[in-house]
Structure formats: structure tokens, C-alpha cells
BAZA-148694 format. One record per residue: x, y, z of N, C-alpha, C, CB in turn. Coordinates in steps of 0.02 Angstrom, whole numbers, padded with zeros to 5 digits, always signed. Glycine has a CB too. Example, Ala and Ser with C-alpha at 12.3 -4.5 7.8 and 13.67 -1.06 7.14 Angstrom:
BAZA-148694
+00660-00284+00390+00615-00225+00390+00660-00165+00390+00565-00224+00452;+00642-00112+00354+00684-00053+00357+00645+00002+00394+00704-00030+00286;
END
This chain:
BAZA-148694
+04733+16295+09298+04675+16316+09337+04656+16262+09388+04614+16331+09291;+04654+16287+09446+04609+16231+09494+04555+16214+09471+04588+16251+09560;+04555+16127+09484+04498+16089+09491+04459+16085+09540+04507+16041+09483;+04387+16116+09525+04348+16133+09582+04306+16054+09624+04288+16193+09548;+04335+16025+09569+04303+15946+09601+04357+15891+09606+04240+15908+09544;+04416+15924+09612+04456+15854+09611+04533+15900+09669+04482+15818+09495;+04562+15854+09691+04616+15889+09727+04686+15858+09709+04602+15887+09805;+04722+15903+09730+04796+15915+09699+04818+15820+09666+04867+15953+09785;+04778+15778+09703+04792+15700+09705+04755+15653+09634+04754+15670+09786;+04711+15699+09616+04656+15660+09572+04585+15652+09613+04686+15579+09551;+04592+15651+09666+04540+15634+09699+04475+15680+09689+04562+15631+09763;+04422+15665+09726+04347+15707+09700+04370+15736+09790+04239+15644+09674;+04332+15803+09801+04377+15833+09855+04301+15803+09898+04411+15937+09851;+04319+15812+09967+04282+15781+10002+04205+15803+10031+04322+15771+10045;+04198+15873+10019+04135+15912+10016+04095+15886+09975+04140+15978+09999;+04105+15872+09912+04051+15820+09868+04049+15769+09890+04060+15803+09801;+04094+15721+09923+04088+15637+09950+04045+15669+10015+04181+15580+09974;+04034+15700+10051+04013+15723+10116+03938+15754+10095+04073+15782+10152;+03927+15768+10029+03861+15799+10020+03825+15735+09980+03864+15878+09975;+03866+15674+09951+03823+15619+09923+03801+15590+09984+03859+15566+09873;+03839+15585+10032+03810+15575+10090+03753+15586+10106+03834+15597+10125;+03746+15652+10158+03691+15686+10159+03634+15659+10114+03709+15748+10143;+03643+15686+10042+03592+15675+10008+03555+15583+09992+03617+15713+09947;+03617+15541+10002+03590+15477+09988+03538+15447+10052+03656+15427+09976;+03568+15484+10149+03500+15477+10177+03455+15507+10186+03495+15463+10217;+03450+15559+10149+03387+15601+10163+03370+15603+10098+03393+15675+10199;+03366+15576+10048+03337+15578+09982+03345+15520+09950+03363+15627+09941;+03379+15504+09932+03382+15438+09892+03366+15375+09919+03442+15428+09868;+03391+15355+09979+03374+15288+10028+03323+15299+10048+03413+15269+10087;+03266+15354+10082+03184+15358+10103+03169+15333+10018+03144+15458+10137;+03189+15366+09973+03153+15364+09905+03151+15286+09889+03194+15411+09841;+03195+15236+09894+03182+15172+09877+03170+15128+09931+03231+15150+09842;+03197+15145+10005+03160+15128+10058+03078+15112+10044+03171+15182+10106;+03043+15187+10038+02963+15186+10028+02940+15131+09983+02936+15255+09995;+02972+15111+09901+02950+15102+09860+02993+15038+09857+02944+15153+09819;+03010+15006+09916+03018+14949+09938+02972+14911+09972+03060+14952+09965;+02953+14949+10027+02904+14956+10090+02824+14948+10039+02919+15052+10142;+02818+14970+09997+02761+14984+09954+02743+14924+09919+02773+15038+09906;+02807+14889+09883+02807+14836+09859+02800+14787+09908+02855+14831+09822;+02836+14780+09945+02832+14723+09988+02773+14697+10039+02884+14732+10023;+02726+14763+10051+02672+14772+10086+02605+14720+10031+02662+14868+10095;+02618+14762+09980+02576+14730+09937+02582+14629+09920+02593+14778+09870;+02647+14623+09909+02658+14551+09907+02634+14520+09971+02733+14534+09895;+02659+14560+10028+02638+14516+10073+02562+14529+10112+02694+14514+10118;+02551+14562+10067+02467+14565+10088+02432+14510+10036+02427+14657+10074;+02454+14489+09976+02430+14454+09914+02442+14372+09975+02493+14471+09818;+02502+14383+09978+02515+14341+10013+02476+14295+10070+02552+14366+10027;+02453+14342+10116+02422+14329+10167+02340+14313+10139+02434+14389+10216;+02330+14349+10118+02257+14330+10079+02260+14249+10049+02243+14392+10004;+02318+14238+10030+02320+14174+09983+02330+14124+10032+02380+14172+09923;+02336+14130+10091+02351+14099+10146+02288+14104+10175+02407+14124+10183;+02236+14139+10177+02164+14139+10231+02197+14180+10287+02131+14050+10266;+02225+14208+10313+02256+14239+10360+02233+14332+10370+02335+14222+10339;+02234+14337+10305+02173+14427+10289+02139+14408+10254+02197+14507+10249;+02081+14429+10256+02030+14441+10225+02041+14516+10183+01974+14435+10277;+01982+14510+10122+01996+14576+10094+01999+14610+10083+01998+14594+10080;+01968+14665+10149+01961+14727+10187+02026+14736+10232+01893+14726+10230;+02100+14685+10203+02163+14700+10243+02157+14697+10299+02191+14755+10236;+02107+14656+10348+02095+14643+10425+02152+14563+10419+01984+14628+10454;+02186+14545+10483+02234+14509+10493+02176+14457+10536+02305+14548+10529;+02194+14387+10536+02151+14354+10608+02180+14367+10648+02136+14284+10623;+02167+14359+10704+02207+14388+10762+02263+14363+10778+02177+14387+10816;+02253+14284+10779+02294+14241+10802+02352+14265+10779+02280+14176+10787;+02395+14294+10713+02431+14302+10670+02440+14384+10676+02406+14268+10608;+02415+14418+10711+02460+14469+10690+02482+14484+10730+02445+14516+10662;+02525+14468+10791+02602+14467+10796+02654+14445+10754+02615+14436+10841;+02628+14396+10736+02686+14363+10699+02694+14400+10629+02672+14281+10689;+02652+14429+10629+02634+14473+10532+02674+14540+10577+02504+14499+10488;+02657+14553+10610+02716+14631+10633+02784+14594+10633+02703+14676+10734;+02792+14542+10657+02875+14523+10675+02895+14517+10609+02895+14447+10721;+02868+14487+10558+02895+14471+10493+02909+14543+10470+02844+14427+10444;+02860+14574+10456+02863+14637+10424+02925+14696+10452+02788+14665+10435;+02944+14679+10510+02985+14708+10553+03057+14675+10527+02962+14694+10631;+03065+14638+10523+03130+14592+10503+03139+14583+10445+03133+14528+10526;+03102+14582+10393+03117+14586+10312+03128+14666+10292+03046+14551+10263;+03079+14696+10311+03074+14768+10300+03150+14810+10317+03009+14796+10351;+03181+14802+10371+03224+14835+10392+03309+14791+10389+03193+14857+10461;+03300+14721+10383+03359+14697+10349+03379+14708+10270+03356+14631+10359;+03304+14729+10224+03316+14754+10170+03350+14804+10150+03278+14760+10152;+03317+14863+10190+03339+14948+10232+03415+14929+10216+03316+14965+10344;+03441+14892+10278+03513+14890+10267+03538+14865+10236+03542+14879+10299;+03521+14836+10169+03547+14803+10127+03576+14866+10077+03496+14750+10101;+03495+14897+10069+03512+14954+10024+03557+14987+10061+03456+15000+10003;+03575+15012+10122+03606+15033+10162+03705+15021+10141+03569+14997+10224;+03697+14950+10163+03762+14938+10113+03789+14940+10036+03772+14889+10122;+03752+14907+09999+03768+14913+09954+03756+14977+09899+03754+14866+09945;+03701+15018+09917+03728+15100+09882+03784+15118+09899+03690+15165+09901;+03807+15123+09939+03885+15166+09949+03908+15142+09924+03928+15177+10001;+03920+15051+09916+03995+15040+09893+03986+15029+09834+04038+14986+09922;+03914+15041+09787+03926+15055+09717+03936+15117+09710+03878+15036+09673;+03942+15174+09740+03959+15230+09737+04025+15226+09748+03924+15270+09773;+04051+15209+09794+04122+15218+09816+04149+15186+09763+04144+15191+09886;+04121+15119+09729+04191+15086+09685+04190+15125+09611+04183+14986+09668;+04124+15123+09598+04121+15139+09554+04082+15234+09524+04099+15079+09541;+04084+15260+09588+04075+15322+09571+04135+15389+09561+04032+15333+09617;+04151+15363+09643+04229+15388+09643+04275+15339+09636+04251+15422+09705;+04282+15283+09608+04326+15252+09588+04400+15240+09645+04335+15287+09526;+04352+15202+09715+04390+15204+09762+04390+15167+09757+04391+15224+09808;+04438+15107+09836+04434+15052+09846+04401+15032+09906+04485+15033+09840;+04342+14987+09914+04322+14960+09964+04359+14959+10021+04308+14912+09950;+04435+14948+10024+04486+14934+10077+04472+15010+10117+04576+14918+10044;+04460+15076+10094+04465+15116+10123+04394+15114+10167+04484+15165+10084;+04328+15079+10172+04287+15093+10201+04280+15027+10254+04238+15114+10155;+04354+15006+10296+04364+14972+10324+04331+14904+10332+04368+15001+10356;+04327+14869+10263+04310+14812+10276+04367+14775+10239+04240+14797+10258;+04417+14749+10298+04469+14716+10245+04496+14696+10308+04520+14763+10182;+04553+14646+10291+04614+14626+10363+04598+14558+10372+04604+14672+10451;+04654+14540+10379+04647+14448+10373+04614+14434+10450+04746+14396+10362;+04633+14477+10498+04593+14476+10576+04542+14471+10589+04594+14518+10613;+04493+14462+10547+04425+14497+10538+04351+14460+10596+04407+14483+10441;+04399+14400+10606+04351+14364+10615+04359+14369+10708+04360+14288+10570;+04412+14382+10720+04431+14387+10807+04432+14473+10810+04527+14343+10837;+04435+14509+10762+04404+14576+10787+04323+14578+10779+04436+14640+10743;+04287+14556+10754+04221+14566+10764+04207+14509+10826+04178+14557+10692;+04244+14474+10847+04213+14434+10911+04241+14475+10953+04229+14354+10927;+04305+14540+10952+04334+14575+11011+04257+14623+11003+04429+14618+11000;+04230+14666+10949+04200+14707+10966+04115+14675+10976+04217+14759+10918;+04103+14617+10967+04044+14587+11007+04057+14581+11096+04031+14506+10973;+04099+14561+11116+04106+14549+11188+04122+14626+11204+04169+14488+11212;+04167+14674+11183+04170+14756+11201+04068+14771+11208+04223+14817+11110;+04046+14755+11148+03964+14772+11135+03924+14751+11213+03925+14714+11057;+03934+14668+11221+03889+14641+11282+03912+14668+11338+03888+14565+11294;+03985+14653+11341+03999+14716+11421+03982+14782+11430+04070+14732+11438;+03979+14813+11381+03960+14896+11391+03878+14883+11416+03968+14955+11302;+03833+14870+11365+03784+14847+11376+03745+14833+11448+03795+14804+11346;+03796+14766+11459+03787+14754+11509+03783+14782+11587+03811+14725+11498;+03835+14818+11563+03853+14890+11628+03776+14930+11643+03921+14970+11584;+03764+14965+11576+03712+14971+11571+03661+14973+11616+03706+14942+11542;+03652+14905+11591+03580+14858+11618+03577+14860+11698+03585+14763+11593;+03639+14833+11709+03670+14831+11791+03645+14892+11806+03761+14826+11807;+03672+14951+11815+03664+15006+11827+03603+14993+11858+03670+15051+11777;+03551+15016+11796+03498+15022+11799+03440+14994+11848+03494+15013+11752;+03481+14935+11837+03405+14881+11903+03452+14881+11950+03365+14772+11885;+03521+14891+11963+03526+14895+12024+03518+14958+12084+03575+14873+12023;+03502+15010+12025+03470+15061+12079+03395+15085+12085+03503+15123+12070;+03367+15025+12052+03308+15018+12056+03265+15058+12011+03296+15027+12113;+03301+15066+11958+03258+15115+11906+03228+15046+11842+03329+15195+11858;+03223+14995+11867+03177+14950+11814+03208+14876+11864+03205+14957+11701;+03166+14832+11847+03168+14767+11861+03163+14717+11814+03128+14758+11899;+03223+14666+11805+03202+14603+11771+03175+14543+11794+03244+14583+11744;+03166+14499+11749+03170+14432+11768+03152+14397+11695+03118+14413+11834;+03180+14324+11724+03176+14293+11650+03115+14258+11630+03229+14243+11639;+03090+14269+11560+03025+14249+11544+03000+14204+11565+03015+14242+11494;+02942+14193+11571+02891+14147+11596+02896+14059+11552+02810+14193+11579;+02892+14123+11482+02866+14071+11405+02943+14034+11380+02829+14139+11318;+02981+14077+11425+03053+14017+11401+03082+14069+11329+03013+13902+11363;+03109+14040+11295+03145+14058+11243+03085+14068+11171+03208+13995+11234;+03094+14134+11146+03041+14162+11094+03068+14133+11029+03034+14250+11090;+03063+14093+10997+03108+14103+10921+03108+14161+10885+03086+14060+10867;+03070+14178+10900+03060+14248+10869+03147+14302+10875+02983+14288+10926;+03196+14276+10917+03241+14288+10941+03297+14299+10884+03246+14243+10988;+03276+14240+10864+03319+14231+10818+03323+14274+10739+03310+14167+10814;+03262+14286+10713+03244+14322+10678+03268+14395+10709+03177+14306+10666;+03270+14416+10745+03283+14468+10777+03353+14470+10763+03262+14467+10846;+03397+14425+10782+03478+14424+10783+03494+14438+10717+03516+14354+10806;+03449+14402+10663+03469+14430+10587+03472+14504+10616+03403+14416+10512;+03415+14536+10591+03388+14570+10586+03454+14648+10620+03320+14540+10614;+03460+14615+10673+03515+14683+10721+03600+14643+10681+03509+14671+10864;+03608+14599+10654+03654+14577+10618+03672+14636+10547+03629+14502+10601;+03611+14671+10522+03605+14679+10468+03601+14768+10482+03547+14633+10436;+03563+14782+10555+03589+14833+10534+03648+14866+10569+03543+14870+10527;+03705+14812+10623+03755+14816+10626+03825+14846+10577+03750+14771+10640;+03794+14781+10522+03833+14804+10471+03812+14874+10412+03840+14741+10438;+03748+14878+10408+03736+14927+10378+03741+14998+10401+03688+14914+10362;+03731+15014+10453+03757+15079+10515+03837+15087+10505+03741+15051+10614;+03883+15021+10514+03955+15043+10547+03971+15046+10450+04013+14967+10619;+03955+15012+10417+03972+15035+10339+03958+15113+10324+03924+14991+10283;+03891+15133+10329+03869+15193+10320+03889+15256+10341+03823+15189+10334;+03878+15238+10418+03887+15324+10461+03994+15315+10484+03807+15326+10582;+04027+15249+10475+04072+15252+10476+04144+15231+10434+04059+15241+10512;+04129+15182+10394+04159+15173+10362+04145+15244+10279+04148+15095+10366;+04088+15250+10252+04069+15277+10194+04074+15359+10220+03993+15246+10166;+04051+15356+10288+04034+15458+10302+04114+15472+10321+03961+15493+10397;+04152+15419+10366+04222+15442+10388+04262+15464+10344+04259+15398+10418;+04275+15400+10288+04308+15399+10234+04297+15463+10186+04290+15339+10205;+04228+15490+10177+04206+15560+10133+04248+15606+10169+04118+15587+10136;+04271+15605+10236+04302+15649+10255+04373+15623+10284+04261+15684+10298;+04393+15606+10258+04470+15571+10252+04532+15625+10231+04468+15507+10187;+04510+15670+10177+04551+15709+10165+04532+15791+10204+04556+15702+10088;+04474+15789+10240+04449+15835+10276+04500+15872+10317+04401+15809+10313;+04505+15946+10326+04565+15966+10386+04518+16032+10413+04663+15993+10349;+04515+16042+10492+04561+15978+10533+04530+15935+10516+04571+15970+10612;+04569+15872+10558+04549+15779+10539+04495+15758+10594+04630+15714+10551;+04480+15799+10641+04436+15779+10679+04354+15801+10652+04458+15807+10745;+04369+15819+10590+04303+15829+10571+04254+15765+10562+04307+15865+10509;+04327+15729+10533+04305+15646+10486+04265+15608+10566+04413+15577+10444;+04291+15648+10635+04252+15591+10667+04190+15620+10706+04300+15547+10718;+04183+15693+10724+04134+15743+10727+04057+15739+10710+04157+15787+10692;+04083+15732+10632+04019+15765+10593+03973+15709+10580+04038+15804+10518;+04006+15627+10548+03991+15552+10535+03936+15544+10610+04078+15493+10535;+03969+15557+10649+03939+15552+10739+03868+15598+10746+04009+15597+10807;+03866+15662+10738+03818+15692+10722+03752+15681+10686+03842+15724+10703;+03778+15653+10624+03735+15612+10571+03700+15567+10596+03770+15579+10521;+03731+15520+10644+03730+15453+10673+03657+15462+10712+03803+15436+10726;+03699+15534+10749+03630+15541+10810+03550+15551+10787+03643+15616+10859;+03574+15604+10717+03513+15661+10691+03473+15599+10664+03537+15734+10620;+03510+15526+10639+03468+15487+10584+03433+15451+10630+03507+15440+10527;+03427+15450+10700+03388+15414+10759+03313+15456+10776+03442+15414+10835;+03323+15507+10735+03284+15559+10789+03211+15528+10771+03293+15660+10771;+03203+15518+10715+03136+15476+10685+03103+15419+10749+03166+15421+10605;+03164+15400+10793+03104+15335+10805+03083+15363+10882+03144+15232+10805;+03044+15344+10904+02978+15336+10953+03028+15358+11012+02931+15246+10960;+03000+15397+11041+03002+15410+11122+03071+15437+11119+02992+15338+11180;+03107+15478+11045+03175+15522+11045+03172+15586+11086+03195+15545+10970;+03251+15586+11112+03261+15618+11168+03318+15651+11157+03261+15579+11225;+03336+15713+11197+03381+15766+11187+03451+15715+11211+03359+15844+11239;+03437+15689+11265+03506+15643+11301+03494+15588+11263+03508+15622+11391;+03458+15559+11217+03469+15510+11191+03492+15528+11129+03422+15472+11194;+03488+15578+11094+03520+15615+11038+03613+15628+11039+03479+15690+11041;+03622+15647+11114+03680+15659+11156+03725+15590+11156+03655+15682+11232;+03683+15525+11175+03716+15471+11206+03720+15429+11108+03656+15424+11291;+03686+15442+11071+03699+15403+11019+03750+15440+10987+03641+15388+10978;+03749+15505+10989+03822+15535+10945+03889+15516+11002+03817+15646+10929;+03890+15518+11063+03959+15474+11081+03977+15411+11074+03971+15473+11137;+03912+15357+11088+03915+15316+11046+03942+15322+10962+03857+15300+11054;+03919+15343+10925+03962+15363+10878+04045+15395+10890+03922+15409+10850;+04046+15431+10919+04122+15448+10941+04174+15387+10948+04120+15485+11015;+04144+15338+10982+04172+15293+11031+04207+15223+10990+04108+15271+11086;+04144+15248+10910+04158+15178+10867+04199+15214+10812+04080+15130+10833;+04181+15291+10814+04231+15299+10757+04295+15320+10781+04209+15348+10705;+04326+15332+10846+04394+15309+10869+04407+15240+10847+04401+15312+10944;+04369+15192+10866+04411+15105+10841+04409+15123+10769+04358+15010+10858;+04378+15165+10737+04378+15159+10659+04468+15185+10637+04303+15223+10619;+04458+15256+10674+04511+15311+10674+04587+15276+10672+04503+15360+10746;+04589+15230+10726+04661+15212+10755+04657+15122+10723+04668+15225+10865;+04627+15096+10720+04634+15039+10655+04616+15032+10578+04602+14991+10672;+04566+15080+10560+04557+15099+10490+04542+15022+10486+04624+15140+10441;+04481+15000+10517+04453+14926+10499+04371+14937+10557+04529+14841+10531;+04324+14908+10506+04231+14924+10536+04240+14865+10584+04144+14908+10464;+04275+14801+10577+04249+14740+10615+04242+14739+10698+04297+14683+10597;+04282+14788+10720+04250+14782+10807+04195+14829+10798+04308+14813+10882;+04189+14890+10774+04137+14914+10792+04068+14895+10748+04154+14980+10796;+04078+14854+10692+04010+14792+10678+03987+14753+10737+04034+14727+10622;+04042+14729+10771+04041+14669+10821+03981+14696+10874+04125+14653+10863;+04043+14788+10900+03991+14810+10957+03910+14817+10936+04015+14885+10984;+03922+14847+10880+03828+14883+10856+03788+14830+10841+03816+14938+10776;+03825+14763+10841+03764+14687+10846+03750+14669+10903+03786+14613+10817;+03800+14681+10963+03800+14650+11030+03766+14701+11080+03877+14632+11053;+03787+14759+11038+03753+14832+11094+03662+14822+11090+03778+14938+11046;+03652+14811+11027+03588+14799+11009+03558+14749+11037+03581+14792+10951;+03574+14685+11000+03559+14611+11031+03531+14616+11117+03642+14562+11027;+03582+14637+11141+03591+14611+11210+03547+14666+11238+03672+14605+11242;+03522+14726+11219+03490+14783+11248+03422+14763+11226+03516+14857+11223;+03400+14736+11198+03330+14728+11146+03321+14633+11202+03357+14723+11010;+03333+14614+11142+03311+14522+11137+03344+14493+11202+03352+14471+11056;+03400+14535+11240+03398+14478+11289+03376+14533+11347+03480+14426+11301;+03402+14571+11378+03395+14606+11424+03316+14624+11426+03442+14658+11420;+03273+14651+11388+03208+14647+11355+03202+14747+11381+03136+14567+11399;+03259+14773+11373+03231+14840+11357+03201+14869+11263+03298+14887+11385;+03184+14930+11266+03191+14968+11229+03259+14985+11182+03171+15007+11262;+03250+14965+11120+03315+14990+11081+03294+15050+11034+03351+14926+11032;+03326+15101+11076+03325+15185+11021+03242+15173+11006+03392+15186+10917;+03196+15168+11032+03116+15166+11049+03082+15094+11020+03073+15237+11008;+03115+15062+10999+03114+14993+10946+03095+14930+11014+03217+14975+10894;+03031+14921+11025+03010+14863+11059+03047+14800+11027+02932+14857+11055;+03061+14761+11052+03071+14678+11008+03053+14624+11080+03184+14660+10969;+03045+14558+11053+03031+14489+11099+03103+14489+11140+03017+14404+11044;+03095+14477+11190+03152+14470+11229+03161+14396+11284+03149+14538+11270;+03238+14382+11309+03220+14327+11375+03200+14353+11414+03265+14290+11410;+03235+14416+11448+03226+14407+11519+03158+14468+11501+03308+14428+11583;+03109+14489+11557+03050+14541+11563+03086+14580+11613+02970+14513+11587;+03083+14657+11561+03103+14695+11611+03053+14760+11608+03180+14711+11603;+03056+14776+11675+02978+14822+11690+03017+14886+11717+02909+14781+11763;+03007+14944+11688+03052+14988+11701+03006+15030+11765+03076+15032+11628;+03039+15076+11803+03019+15114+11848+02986+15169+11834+03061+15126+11880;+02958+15231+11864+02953+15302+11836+03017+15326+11761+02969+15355+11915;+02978+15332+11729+03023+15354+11674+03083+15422+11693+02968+15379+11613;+03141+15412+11687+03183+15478+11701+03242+15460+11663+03201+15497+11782;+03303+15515+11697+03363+15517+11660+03392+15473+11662+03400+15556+11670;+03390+15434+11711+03434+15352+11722+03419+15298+11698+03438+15324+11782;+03354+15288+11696+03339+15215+11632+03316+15227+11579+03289+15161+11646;+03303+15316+11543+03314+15316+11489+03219+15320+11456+03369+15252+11475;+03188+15307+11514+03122+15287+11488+03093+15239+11414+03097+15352+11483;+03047+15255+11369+03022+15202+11335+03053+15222+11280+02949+15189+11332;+03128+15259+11272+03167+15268+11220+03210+15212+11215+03200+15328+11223;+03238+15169+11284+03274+15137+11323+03325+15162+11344+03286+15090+11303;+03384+15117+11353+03438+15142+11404+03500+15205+11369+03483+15065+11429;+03499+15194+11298+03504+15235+11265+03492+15305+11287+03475+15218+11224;+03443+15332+11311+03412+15394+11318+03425+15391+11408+03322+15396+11281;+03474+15357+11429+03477+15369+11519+03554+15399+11528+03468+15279+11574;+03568+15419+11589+03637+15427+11592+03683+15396+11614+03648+15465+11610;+03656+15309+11608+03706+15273+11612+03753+15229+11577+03692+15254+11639;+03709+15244+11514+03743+15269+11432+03758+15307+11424+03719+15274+11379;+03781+15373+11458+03819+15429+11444+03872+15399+11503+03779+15511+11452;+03891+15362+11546+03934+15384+11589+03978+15315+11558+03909+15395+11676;+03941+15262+11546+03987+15199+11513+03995+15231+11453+03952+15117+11504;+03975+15230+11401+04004+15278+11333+04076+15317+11354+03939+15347+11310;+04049+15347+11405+04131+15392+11423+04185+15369+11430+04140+15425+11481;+04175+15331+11503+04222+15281+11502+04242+15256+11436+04201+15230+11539;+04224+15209+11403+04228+15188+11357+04288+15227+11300+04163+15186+11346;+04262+15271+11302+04286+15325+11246+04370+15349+11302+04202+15414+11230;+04382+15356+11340+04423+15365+11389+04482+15300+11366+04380+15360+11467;+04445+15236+11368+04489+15166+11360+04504+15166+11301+04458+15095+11376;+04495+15219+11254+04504+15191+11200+04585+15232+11186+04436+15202+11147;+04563+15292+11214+04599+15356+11180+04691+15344+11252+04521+15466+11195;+04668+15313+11310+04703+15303+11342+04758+15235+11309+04663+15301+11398;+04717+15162+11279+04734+15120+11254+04788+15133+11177+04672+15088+11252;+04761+15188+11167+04805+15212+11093+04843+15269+11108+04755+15235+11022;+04852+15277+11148+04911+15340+11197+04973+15345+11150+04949+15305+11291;+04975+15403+11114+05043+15403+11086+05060+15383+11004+05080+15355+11131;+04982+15366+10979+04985+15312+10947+04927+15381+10891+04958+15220+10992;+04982+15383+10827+04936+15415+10785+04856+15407+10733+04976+15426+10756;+04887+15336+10737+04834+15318+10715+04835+15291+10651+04796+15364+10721;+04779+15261+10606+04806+15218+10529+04741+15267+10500+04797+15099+10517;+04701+15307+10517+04642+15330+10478+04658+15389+10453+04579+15337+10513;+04693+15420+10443+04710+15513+10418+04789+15479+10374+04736+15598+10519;+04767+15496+10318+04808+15505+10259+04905+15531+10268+04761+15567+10220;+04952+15517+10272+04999+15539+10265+04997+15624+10236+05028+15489+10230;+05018+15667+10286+05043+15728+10263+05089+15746+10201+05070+15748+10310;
END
């Protein structure tokens, strides 16, 4: 008799790895997310009190609450991706009794492919940015106050959920669909996910919904044709980094301290408005490109991510 949960290989068939999915971000990760967020609110409200900094009606002094949002912003959401990483891969090792190697973190290269996909990250980026102020749809310049430390905390912070994003929506969602046919599902549907799990933050947009699932496309080709996360970790730290903390836009609606001040124009399709550049179409036209260099660069070339027939 067929096994309705396992395929001709032993394996658990990929509709259940594709529905733990699903269910681990829309149910299980909000569920300990909150009751993280809950805990941690409380310590660091005990906290602050024990410091003179709130008083006990939870009012902040003033002086301090920037810096009480920046903290709370950077512990809160490097945690996020902690849980982020490490549920899957206690699921993966020890649920389905896979191997980590399949959710592309492995290869003795590791260390000059995540510096190839940081510099791929700042040039795209950068295009970007260019675009943008050079047709006059926002203006920079570099801060007044000099360099924020606050910067740095920040770099964790897009460090963490670099790795927790390209683990999650690509290494853990691709891999669920590894034995998927057709095989373009494995890079489709992960991409989709990618976009729908953005829709939550501030100032989300139909073209910014559009430009984060090719973005997704774009990283799960490098996933597809090397079956390794480290360039596209590299890009989703550098895409971030450099769009947020240095350039000083909007990331996917996410304000952060930045060098340079940039003052955007009438909000429209080209700079993306207070979603940032993300939501313009000059992240849809570099994304393309992009996605073009990749599929042109691997011409001929089947690829290491789809299973032997």
C-alpha cells in the first residue's frame, strides 16, 4: 500500500514539509515571537525602572527614549531571527531527519561567497539609490551629526535577519519543495511567501509586494544553481544595510539611524514612497536585470538544487 506520508525514497513527501512551513510562520513563530516580546517588555521595563529612566506609570524620560526604541528594536527582532533559524533546523534535523547540508549552509567557500553576495547586495542597492536622486525623486546628503553608533547595532541586527530570511524563505521553504514537480515550484511559491510575510509592515504596497517576491526569485536562482544560502545571506545584509543605515532610506517601511539624510520627493512609483525603494520601480527594473545575469551567467547549466531524476 502507498505511504501517504512518505515517498517511494523514505522521505516525508513534500506537501507536509511545505505545510510545516506555512504553519510554523503563521502560527507557531507569532505564538513565541509574542510571548517573547511579552517577556522581554516586562524585563526591560523592570529594568528601566531600576535604572530611574521610567517611572511607574511606564512613562520613559525623554532624554532616553530613542535610545529605549533602538534597543527594543534590535534585541526584539535579532531574537525573531534567532527563533527564525533555529526552529527549522530542529525540525529539519531532527523532525524529518534531514541534513542541514541540504538547507544550504555548507561549502568550504563560504567565506568569499558571502563577501561575493555582500558586494552583488551594495551594487544592486546602490543602482537603486542612484536612480532615484538622480532623477530627482529624493535627495541626499551626509549627516550633519557625523557617524550614529547606533549604526552599528543596526548592522547586528540586519546581520540576523539576513541570515534568518535566506535560512527560512530559502534554504528551509526551497528545500520542502525539493522533491516538488514541476521544480519550479521549489522557487515560485518560497518567493511568494517571501513577499506575503512583508505585507505586515508600514506603508505596504502592491509593487512593493511585486518587487520583494522577485527579489525573492533572484536569491532563490543563486540558491537553485549552487544549492549554497552564502551569497544570497551576503546580498539580504548588504541590500538592507546599505538601503536603511547608510543611504538613510526606508527599509520595507522600517525607519533606522542612517549616514547620509535622505529627503524623498512627492511620494510615487519611482522612489517607492515611505515603504522605501523597495516599493519603486527601480527595484523592479534592477531586480530584473539582476535576475537576467543570473539565468544568462548559468546558461546551459542545470543546476545543483533539483534532485537527480
Amino acid at each position: 500500500m502507498k505511504n501517504p506520508f512518505k515517498n517511494q525514497q523514505g522521505q516525508v513527501r513534500w506537501g507536509y514539509k511545505f505545510l510545516s512551513l506555512v504553519l510554523i510562520w503563521d502560527m507557531v513563530i507569532p505564538v513565541i515571537i509574542v510571548a517573547i516580546a511579552l517577556a522581554f517588555s516586562l524585563a526591560f521595563r523592570i529594568l528601566l525602572m531600576s535604572l530611574g529612566i521610567m517611572d511607574g506609570d511606564g512613562s520613559l524620560m525623554e532624554a532616553y527614549r530613542g535610545q529605549a526604541d533602538h534597543w527594543y528594536m534590535i534585541i526584539l527582532i535579532c531574537i525573531q531571527n534567532l527563533v527564525i533559524i533555529f526552529l527549522p533546523l530542529a525540525l529539519w534535523k531532527w523532525g524529518f531527519h534531514s541534513s542541514w547540508k541540504n538547507l544550504g549552509i555548507h561549502g568550504k567557500g563560504w567565506l568569499r561567497d558571502l563577501g561575493k553576495g555582500l558586494l552583488i547586495g551594495m551594487v544592486m542597492i546602490t543602482l537603486v539609490a542612484a536612480g532615484i536622486c538622480l532623477t530627482g525623486n529624493a535627495s541626499m546628503s551626509f549627516g550633519k551629526a557625523g557617524l550614529d553608533p547606533w549604526l552599528i547595532g543596526y548592522l547586528v541586527m540586519f546581520i540576523s535577519v539576513g541570515f534568518g530570511e535566506e535560512i527560512f524563505f530559502r534554504g528551509y521553504a526551497m528545500d520542502a519543495l525539493r522533491q516538488a514537480r514541476p521544480g519550479w515550484l521549489a522557487l515560485i511559491l518560497p518567493a511568494l511567501l517571501f513577499g506575503i510575510a512583508h505585507s505586515s509592515n508600514s506603508n505596504f504596497s502592491l509593487l512593493g509586494f511585486i518587487n520583494i517576491c522577485l527579489v525573492g526569485i533572484f536569491l532563490g536562482l543563486l540558491f537553485w544553481f549552487t544549492d549554497q544560502l552564502w551569497i544570497p545571506i551576503g546580498f539580504h545584509i548588504a541590500w538592507n544595510y546599505f538601503q536603511g543605515p547608510v543611504y538613510g532610506f526606508e527599509v520595507s517601511g522600517i525607519n533606522t539611524p542612517r549616514m547620509f539624510t535622505t529627503v524623498i520627493g512627492e511620494e510615487n512609483l519611482l522612489n517607492g514612497g515611505l515603504f522605501g525603494p523597495e516599493g519603486g520601480l527601480f527595484t523592479t527594473l534592477v531586480t530584473l536585470a539582476a535576475i537576467g545575469c543570473v539565468l544568462w551567467h548559468y546558461r546551459g547549466k542545470k543546476g545543483k538544487f533539483l534532485p537527480p531524476q
